[in-house]
C-alpha positions as CSV (number, residue, x, y, z in Angstrom):
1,X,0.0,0.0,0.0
2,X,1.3,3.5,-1.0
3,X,-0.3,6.7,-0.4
4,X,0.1,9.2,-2.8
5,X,-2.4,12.1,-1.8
6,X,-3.8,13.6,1.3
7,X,-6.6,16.1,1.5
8,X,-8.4,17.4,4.8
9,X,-9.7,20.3,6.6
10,X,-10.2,21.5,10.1
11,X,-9.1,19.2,11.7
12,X,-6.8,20.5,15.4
13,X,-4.9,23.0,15.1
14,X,-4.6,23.1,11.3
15,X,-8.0,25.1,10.5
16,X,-8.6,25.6,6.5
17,X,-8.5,22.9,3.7
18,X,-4.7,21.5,3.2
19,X,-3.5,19.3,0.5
20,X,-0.1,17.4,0.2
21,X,0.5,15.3,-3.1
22,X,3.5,13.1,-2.3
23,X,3.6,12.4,-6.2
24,X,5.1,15.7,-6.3
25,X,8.2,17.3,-5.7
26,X,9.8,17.7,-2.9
27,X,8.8,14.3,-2.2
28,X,9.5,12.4,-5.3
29,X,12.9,13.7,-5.0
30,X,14.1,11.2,-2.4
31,X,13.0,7.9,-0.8
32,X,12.9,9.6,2.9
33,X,11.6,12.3,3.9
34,X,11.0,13.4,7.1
35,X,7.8,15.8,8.9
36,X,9.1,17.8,11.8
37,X,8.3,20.9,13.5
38,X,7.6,22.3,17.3
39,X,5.2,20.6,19.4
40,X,1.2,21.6,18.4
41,X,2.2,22.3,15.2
42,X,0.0,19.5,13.2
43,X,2.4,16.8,12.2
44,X,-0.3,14.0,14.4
45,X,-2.8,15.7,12.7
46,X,-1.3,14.5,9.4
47,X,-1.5,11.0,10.5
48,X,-4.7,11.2,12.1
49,X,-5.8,12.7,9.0
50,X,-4.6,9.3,7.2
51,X,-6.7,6.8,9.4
52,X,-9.8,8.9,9.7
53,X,-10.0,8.9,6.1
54,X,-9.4,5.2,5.9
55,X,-10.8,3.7,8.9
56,X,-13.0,6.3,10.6
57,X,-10.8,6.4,13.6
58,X,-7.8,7.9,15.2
59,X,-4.9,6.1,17.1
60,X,-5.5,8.8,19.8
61,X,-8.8,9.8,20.3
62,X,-10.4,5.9,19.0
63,X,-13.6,6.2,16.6
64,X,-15.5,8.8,16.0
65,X,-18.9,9.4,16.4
66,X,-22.1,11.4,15.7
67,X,-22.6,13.1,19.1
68,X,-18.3,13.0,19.7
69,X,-15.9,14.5,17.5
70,X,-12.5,16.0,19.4
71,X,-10.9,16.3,15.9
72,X,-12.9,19.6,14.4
73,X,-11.3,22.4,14.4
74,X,-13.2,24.7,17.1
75,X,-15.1,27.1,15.8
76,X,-15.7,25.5,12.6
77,X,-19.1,23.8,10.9
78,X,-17.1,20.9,8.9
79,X,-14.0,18.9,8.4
80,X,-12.4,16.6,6.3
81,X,-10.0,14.0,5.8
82,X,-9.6,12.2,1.5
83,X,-6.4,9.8,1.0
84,X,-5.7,8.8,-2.3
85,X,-3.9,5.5,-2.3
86,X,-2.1,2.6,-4.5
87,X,-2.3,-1.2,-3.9
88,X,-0.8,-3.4,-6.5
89,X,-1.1,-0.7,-9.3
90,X,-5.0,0.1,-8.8
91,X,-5.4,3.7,-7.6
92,X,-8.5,4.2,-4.7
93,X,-10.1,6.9,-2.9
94,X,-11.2,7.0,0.7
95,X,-13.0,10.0,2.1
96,X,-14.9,10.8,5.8
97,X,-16.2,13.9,6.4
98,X,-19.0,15.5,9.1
99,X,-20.1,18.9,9.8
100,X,-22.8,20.4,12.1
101,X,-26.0,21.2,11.7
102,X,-27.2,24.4,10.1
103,X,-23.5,25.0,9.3
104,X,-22.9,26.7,12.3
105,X,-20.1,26.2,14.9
106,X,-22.7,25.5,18.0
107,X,-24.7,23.0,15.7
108,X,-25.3,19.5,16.6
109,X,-23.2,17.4,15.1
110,X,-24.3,15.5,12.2
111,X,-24.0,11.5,11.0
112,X,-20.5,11.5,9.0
113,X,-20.5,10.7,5.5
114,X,-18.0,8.0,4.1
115,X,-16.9,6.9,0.5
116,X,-14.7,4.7,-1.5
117,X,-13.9,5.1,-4.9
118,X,-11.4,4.3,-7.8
119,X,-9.8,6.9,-9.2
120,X,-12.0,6.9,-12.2
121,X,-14.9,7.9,-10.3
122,X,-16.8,4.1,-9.6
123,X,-18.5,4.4,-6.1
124,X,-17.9,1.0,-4.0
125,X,-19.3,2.1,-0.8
126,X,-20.9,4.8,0.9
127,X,-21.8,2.7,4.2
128,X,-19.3,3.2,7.4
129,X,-19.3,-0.5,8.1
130,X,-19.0,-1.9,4.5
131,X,-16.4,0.8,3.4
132,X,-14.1,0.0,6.7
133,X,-14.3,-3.9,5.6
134,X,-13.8,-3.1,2.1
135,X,-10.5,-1.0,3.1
136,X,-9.1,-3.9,5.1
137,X,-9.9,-6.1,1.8
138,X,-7.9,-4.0,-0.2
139,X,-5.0,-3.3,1.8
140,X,-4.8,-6.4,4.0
141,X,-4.9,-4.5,7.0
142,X,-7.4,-3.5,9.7
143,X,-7.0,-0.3,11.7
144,X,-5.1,-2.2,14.1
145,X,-2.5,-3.9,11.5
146,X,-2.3,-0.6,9.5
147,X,-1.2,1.9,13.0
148,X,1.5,-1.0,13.6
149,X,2.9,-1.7,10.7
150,X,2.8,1.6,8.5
151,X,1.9,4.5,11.8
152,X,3.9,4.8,15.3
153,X,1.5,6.9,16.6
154,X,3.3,9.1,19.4
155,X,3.6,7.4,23.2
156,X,4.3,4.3,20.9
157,X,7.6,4.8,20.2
158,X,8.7,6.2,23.9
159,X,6.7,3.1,25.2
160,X,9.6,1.0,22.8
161,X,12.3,3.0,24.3
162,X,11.4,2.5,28.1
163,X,10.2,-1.3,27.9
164,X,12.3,-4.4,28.9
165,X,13.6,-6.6,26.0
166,X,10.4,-9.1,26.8
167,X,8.3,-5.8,26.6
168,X,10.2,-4.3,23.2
169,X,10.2,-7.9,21.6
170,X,6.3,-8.3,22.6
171,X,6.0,-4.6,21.4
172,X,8.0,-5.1,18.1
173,X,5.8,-8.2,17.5
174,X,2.3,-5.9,17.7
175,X,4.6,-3.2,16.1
176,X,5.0,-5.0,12.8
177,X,2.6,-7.9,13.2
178,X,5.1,-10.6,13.6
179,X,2.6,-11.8,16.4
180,X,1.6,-14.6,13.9
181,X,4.9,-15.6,13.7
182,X,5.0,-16.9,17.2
183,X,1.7,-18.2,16.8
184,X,3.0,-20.1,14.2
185,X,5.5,-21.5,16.4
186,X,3.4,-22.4,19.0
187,X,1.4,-24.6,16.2
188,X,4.3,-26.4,15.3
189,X,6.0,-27.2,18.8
190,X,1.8,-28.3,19.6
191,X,1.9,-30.6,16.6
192,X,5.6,-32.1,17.0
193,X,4.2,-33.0,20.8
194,X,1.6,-34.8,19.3
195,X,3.6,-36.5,17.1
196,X,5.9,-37.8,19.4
197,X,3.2,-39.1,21.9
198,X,1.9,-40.7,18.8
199,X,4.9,-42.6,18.0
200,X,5.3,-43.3,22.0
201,X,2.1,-45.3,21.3
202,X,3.4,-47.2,18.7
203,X,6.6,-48.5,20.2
204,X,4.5,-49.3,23.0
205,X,1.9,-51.6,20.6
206,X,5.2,-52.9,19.0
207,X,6.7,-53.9,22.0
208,X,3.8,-56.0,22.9
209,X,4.1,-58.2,20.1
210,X,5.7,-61.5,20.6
211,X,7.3,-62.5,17.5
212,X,6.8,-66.6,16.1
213,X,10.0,-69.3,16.2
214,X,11.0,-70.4,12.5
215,X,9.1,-74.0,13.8
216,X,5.8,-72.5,14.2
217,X,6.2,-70.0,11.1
218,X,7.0,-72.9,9.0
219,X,4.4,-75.1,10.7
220,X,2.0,-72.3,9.9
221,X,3.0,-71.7,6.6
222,X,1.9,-75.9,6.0
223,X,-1.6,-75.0,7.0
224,X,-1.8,-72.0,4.9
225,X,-0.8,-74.2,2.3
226,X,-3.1,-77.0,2.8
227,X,-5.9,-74.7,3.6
228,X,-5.4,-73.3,0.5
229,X,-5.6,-76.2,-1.4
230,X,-8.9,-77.6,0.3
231,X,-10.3,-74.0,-0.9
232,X,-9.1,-74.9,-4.4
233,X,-10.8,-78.2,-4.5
234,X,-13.6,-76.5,-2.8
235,X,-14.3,-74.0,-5.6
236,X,-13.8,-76.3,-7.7
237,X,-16.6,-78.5,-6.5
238,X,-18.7,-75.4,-6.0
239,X,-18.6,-75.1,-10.3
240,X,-19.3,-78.2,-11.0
241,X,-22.6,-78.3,-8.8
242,X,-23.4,-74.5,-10.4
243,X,-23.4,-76.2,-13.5
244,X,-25.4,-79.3,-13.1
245,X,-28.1,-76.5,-11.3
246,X,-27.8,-74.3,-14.5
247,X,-28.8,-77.9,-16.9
248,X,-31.2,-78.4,-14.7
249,X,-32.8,-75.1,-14.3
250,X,-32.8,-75.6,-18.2
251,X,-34.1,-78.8,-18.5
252,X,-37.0,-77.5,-16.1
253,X,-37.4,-74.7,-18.8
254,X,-37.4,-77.1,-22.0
255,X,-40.3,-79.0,-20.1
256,X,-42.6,-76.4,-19.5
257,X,-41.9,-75.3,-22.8
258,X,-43.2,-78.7,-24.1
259,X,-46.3,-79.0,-22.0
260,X,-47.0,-75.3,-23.0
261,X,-47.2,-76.3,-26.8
262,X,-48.8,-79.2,-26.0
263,X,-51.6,-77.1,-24.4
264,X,-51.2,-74.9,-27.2
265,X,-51.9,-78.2,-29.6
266,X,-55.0,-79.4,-28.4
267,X,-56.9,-75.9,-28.5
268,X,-55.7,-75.4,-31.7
269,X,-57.4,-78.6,-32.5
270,X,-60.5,-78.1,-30.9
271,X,-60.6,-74.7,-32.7
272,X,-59.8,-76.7,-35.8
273,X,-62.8,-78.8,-35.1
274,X,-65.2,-76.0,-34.1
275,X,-64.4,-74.3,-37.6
276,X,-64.9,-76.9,-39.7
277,X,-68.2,-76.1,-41.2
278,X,-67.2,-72.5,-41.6
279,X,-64.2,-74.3,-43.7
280,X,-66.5,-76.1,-45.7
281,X,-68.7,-73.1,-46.7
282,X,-65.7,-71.2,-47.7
283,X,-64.3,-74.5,-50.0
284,X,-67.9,-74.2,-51.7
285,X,-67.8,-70.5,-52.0
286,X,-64.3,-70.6,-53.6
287,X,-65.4,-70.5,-57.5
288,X,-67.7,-68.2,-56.4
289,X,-64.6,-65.8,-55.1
290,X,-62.9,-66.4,-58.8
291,X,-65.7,-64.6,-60.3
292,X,-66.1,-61.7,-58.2
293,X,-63.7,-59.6,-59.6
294,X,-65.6,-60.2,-63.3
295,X,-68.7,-59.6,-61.8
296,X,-67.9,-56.2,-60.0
297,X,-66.4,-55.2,-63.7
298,X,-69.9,-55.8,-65.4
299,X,-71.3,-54.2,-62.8
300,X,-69.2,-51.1,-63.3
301,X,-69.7,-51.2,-67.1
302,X,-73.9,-51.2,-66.7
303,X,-73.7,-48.2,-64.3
304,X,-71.3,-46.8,-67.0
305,X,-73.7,-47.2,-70.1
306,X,-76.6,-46.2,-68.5
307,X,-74.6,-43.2,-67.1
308,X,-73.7,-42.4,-70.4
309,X,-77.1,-43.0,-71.9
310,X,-78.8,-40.8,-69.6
311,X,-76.1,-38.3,-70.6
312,X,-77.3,-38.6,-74.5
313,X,-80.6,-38.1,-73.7
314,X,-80.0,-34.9,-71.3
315,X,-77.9,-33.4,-74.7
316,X,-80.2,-34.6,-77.0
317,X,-82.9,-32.8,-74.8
318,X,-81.0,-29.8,-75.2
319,X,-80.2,-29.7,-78.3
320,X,-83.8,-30.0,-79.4
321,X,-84.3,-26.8,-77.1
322,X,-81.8,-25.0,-78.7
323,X,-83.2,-25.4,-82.1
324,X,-86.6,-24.9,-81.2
325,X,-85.5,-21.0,-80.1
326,X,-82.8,-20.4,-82.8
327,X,-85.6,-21.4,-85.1
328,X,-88.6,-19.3,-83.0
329,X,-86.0,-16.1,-82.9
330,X,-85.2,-16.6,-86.4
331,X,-88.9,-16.6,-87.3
332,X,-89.2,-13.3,-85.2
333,X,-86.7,-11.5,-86.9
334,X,-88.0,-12.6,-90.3
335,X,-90.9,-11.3,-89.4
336,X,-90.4,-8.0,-87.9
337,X,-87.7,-7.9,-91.3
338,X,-90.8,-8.3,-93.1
339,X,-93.1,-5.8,-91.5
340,X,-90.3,-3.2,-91.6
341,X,-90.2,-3.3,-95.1
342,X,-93.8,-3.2,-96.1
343,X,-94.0,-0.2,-93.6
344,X,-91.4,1.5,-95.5
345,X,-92.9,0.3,-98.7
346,X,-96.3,2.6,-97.9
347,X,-94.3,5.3,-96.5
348,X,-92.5,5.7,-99.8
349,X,-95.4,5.2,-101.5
350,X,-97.3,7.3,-99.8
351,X,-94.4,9.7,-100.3
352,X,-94.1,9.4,-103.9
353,X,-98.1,10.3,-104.4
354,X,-97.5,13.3,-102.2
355,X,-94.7,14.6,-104.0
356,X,-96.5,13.9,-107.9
357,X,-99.8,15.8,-106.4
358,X,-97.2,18.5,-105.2
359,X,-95.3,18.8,-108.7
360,X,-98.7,18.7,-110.3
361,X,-100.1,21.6,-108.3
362,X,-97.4,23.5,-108.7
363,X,-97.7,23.0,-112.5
364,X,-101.2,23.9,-112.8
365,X,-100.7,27.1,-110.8
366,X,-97.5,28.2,-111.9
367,X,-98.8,31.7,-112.7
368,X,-99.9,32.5,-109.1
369,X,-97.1,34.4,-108.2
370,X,-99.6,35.6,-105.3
371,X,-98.5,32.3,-103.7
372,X,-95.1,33.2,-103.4
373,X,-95.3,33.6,-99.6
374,X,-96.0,29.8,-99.4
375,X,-92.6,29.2,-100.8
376,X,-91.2,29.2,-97.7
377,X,-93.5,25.8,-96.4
378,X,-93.5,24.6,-99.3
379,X,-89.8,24.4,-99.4
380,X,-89.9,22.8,-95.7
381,X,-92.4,20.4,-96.7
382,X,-89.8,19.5,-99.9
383,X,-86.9,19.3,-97.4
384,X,-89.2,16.7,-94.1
385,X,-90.0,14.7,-98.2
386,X,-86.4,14.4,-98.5
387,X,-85.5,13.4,-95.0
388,X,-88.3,11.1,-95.3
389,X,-87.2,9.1,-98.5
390,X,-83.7,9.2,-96.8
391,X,-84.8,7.4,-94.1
392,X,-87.0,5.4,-95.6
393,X,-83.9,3.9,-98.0
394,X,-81.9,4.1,-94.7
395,X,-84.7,1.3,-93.6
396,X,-84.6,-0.3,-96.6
397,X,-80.9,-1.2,-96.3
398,X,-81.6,-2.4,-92.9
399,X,-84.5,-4.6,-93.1
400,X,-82.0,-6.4,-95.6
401,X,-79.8,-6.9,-93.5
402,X,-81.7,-8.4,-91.3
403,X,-83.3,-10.7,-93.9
404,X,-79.7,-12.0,-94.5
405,X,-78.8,-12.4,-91.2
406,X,-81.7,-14.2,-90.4
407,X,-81.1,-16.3,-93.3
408,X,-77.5,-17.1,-92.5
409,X,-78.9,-18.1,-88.5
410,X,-81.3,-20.0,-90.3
411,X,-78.2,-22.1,-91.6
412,X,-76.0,-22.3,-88.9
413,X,-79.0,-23.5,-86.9
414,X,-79.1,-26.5,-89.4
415,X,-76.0,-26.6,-90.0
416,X,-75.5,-27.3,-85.9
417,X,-78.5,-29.3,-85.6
418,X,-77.1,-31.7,-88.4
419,X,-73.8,-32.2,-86.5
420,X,-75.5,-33.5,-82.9
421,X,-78.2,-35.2,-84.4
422,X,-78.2,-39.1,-83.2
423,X,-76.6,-41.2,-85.9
């Protein structure tokens, strides 16, 4: 751990905000340095500064609290303490600060506000508790570890001085933690006891144990022998009865499996016997079977045919129809052909004897030129005779047309008839 900035304020006798980067020169210009001055003069204060940031506590005055804090500057509303630090090239943040309330210096103290951070800004507590934990996490040391083996707070170091060498060598331990150490020797010299009663114990088991004469080793290596030999013959026995159970086990199977079919036998027999006339019907229906397929072919050809002489009959049906109207519309049209054209025939004529009583009038009274202002009708009644012959041949053309359309419908109408007649 490595701590490369510390920020605080009001805190003793050093009232204001103070900052000391020990990235920076003077500092960076040598491994040691040294903080001195006259008594009062703040150099505690630095260190205090240090664990109040870091573990909420001083070496001096202990923890502080929301109704206790001996560390404000008097006269002042707030204080401070930030230490920027290093473990293992990650760069962290630990800040404590408390003021009072209403911002005045006869407030009541309020709860203190903690935080750690990384350097890049990422909160990882805000909780007293949690953030003194996650501190000790970091760093590997508690409050306890951190004032012994990084701060001699003062009184410490005169306690060294005036101590007896059990006193300094219990101090030093505490001092730098080396505590374990003798813990750790303590374990050993526990287990190496433990060991040796152990072993005690089983000289004392081996001592007890009376060893054999080469007679009675040899005589009971014969009986191991033997024994061993009887357990051969024994196992060997033991197959050959496994085997003869396994055959008859077998045979026992092989029997059942006999009596079973047997059993098997006889129903089928009886249901042999019980079928019999069912057998005999189906040996006299057999040429019966043969045919069947023939049979449901005829069958399938007479629904066929008399499908497909109903069909005939529906066209033929139709057909007729058909002809019937083309020949009742053709007789229509011939008709109305017909009595267009003798309509038009009277008109004309009608026309014509109108116009040859006009031209005859007009002959005979020629010399009336008192009758001149009848020109004017009788020129209108000139121009309706002119539409009227114009229409009349107009009707003319078309009643022929419709005398030879008629006529062709009359022949396609045979002409169709004569195709879908019945042969």
């Amino acid at each position: 751990m490595r701590i490369t900035r510390l920020r605080f304020k009001n805190l003793n006798s050093l009232k204001g905000e103070w900052t000391i980067d020990f990235t920076q020169a003077p500092f960076t210009d040598s491994s040691l340095f040294a903080i001195t001055g006259p008594t009062g003069a703040g150099k505690s204060t630095l260190l205090d500064a240090i664990c109040l940031a870091l573990y909420h506590e001083t070496p001096r005055l202990g923890a502080l609290t929301g109704t206790a804090n001996e560390l404000m500057t008097r006269h002042t509303s707030d204080c401070l303490a930030e230490v920027e630090f290093e473990v293992q090239g990650r760069h962290y943040r630990a800040f404590w600060s408390q003021r009072r309330a209403r911002d005045r210096a006869d407030g009541a103290l309020q709860a203190p506000k903690v935080e750690l951070a990384t350097r890049d800004g990422q909160i990882l507590s805000n909780q007293i508790q949690d953030k003194r934990q996650r501190v000790a996490a970091i760093t590997g040391l508690d409050f306890a570890r951190f004032t012994k083996s990084m701060l001699l707070a003062q009184g410490g170091f005169a306690a060294f001085l005036s101590a007896s060498a059990n006193e300094r060598a219990e101090l030093l331990e505490e001092l730098t933690g080396s505590e374990v150490y003798g813990d750790i020797s303590v374990a050993v010299f526990e287990q190496a006891r433990a060991a040796r009663q152990q072993l005690q114990q089983h000289q004392a088991q081996a001592d007890g144990v009376q060893l054999l004469s080469e007679e009675e080793r040899a005589a009971l290596q014969a009986e191991g022998a033997r024994l061993q030999a009887a357990l051969a013959e024994l196992q060997q026995a033991h197959a050959q009865i496994q085997a003869q159970l396994h055959w008859q086990q077998q045979l026992a199977q092989a029997e059942e499996a006999l009596q079973a079919a047997g059993r098997g036998r006889g129903q089928a027999d009886q249901a042999l016997a019980a079928a019999a006339p069912q057998l005999q019907r189906l040996a006299l229906d057999a040429p019966a079977q043969a045919l069947q397929p023939v049979h449901q072919a005829w069958q399938q050809a007479q629904a066929a045919q008399a499908e497909s002489q109903a069909r005939y009959a529906q066209l033929a049906a139709e057909q007729q129809l058909q002809r019937a109207a083309q020949a009742h519309r053709h007789r229509q049209a011939a008709e109305l052909a017909a009595q267009a054209a003798a309509a038009l025939r009277q008109q004309c004529e009608a026309l014509a004897t109108q116009q040859q009583s006009l031209q005859q009038y007009l002959e005979v009274h020629a010399a009336q030129a008192a009758l001149g202002e009848q020109l004017g009708g009788w020129r209108e009644q000139l121009r309706q005779r002119g539409e009227l012959q114009r229409r009349a041949r107009t009707q003319q053309q078309d009643a022929q047309a419709l005398g030879l359309q008629a006529a062709q419908a009359q022949r396609e109408a045979e002409a169709s008839a004569a195709r879908i007649a019945p042969a």
